[in-house]
N, C-alpha and C positions, 0 to 999 in steps of 0.2 A: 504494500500500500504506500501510497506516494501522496503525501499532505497536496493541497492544490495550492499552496503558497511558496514550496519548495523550489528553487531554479537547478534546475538539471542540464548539465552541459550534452550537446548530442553525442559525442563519444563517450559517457561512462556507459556500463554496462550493470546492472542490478536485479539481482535475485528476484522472480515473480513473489519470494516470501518474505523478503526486508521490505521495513517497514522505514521512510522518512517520515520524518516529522513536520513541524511548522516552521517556516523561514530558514528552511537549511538549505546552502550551497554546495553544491557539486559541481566541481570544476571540470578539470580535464581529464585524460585518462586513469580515469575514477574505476575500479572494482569493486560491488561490494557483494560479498556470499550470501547463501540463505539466513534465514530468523533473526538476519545482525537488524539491528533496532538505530536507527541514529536520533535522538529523539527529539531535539529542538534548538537551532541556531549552530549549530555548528557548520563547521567551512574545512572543505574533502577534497581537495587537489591531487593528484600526482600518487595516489596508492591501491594500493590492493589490500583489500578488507577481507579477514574468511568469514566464517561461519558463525551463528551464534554470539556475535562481537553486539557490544552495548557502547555506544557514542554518544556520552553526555552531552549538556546545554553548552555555547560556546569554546568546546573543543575545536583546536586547528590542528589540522593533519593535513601534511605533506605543501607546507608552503614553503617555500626558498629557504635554502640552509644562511645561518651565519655567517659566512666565510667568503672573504674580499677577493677571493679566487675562482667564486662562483660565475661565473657570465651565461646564465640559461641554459646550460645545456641539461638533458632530458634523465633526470633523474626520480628517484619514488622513495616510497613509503610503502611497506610489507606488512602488515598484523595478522597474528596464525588466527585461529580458532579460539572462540570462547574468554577472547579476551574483553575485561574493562575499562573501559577510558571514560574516567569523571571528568565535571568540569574544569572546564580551565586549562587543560592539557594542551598543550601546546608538541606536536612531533614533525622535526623539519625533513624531508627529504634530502639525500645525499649530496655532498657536494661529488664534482667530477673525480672522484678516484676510487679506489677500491673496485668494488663489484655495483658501485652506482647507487647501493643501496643502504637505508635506513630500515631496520629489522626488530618487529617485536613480536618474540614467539606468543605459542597457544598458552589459554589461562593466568594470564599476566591481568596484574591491578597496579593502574597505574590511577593513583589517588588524584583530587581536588589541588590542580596547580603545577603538578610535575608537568619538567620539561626534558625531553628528552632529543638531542640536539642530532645535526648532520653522522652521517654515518657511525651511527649507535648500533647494536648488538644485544638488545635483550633476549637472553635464551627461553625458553618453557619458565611459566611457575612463578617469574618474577614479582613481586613484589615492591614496590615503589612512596613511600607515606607520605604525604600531603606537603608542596613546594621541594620537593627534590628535583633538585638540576645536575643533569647531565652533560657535561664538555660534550667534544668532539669525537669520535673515533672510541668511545667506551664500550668495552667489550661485556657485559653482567651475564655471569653464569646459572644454571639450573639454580631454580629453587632459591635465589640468595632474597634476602628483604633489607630495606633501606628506610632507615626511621623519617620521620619528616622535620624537613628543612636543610636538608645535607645537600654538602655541593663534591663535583669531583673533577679535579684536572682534565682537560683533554686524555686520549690515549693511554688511561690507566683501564687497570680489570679489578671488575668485584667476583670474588671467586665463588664458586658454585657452594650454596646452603651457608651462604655465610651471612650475618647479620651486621649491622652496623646503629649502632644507637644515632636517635635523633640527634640534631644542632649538630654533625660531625661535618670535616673536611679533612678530603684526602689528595696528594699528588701523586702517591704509589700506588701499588697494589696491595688489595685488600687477599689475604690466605682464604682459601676453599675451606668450608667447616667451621672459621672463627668466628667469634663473637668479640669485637672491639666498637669501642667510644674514643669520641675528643676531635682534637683538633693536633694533628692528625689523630684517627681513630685506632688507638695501640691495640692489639690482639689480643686479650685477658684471659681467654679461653677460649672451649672447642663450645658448637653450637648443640648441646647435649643433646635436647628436647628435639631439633630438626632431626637430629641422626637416629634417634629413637623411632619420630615417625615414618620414617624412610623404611624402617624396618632394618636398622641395624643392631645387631648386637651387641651387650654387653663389653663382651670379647674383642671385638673387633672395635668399636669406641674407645676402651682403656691402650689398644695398641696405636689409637690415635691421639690418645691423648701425651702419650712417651713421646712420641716422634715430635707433636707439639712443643711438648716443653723443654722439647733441646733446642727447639728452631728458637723458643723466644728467649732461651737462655745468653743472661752476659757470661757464660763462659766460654759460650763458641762461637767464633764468627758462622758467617753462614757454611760455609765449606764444610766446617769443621762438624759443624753439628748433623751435616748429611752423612760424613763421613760416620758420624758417632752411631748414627740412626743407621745405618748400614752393618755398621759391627754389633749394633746388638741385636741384629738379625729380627725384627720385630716390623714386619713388612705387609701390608694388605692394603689394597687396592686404593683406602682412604690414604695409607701414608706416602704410594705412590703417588695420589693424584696434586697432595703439598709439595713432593720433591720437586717434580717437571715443573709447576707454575713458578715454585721459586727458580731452578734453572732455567728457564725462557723467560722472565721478567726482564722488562726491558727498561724500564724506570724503577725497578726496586719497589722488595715487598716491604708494605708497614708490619716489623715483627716487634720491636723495641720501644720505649720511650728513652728517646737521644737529649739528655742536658740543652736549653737551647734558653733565646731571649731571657727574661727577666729570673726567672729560676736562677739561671748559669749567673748572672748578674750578682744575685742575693747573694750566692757564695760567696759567691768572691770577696764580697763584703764581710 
């Protein structure tokens, strides 16, 4: 069903079972799948919608990315299945590089105000809280949740089931599994309760939890602590999946709280 006050550009394409609402815009090569709902005032350029997707009042998807390097060329905006987009959401379509594309998997909530910027990467499951802002090029893995009002560097990764407390800012990379706050958002543990509903074990938790607590250990650089987590032979799939992210980190993971500004200051005094 299509409100009669909707403007529909002639090239989208829309599911006989999606349903527009009043005063919504559809721009250009527009997609949207069955039962998605868009429900009033929002403005849908440049993406592909799937199935069962919900489009809050004044959400914008897929308008022109931030970046001074943009000059028009033909980029989008991707959203799996069964995801939600509250108000106020703002999702810009790619600028020209990568795969062209801005990406947010199935079953993702993205709350009242998040933005989620040019060539983003939300995987399945995501989780987003209310005024979280995404840089550029942010890769957010399975399952991770983002408290609201957090902001995050271009080109960093929030690592798959990992949480990060409201009000935080990060320029690294956040570890798969952890549970960190602040500014940057320090790693304080593993995310117990997500690994539990996943259906992990005990067993398998406490060996994540070892390998944890050497990574966030001051007594080993990072090396040293892979290395240590490798001699005490104590390895499953969860501890591999912390090792690689910390070895392909290309800006460095948030593992530590590092002395810095006024703290470092106070001593000294």
């Amino acid at each position: 069903m299509i409100d009669k006050t909707a403007i529909i550009d002639p090239s989208a394409v829309i599911d006989d079972t999606a349903i527009i609402g009043p005063h919504v815009i559809i721009g250009k090569n527009v997609k949207i799948g069955a039962r998605t709902r868009v429900i009033a005032d929002a403005y849908i350029e440049y993406a592909e919608i799937g199935e069962d997707c919900t489009i809050s009042p004044f959400s914008t998807i897929g308008t022109e990315p931030q970046d001074l390097g943009y000059k028009g060329e033909e980029t989008k905006v991707v959203i799996g299945n069964g995801t939600i987009i509250k108000e106020n959401v703002t999702i810009h379509r790619a600028a020209a590089c990568g795969d062209f594309t801005t990406r947010v998997g199935n079953k993702c909530l993205l709350m009242v105000g998040t933005h989620v910027a040019h060539n983003c990467v939300l995987e399945d499951e995501v989780i987003l809280a209310n005024l979280v802002t995404l840089g550029g090029h942010i890769h957010v893995g399975f399952g991770a949740f983002v408290g609201g009002m957090s902001v995050f560097h271009q080109n960093i990764r929030i690592g798959k089931m990992s949480i990060v407390s409201g009000f935080s800012a990060a320029r690294q990379d956040i570890l798969p599994y952890s549970k960190g706050e602040g500014r940057p958002p320090v790693a304080r543990g593993l995310n117990v309760v997500a690994l539990k509903r996943r259906g992990y074990s005990m067993e398998d938790i406490n060996i994540a939890k070892h390998a944890f607590e050497l990574l966030i250990s001051e007594k080993y650089n990072t090396t040293q602590a892979i290395e240590q987590i490798y001699a005490d032979g104590k390895i499953n799939s969860l501890v591999e999946d912390m090792i690689e992210f910390v070895k392909t980190s290309k800006r460095g993971v948030t593992l530590r709280n590092h002395k810095k500004g006024y703290r470092a200051l106070k001593e000294e005094d």
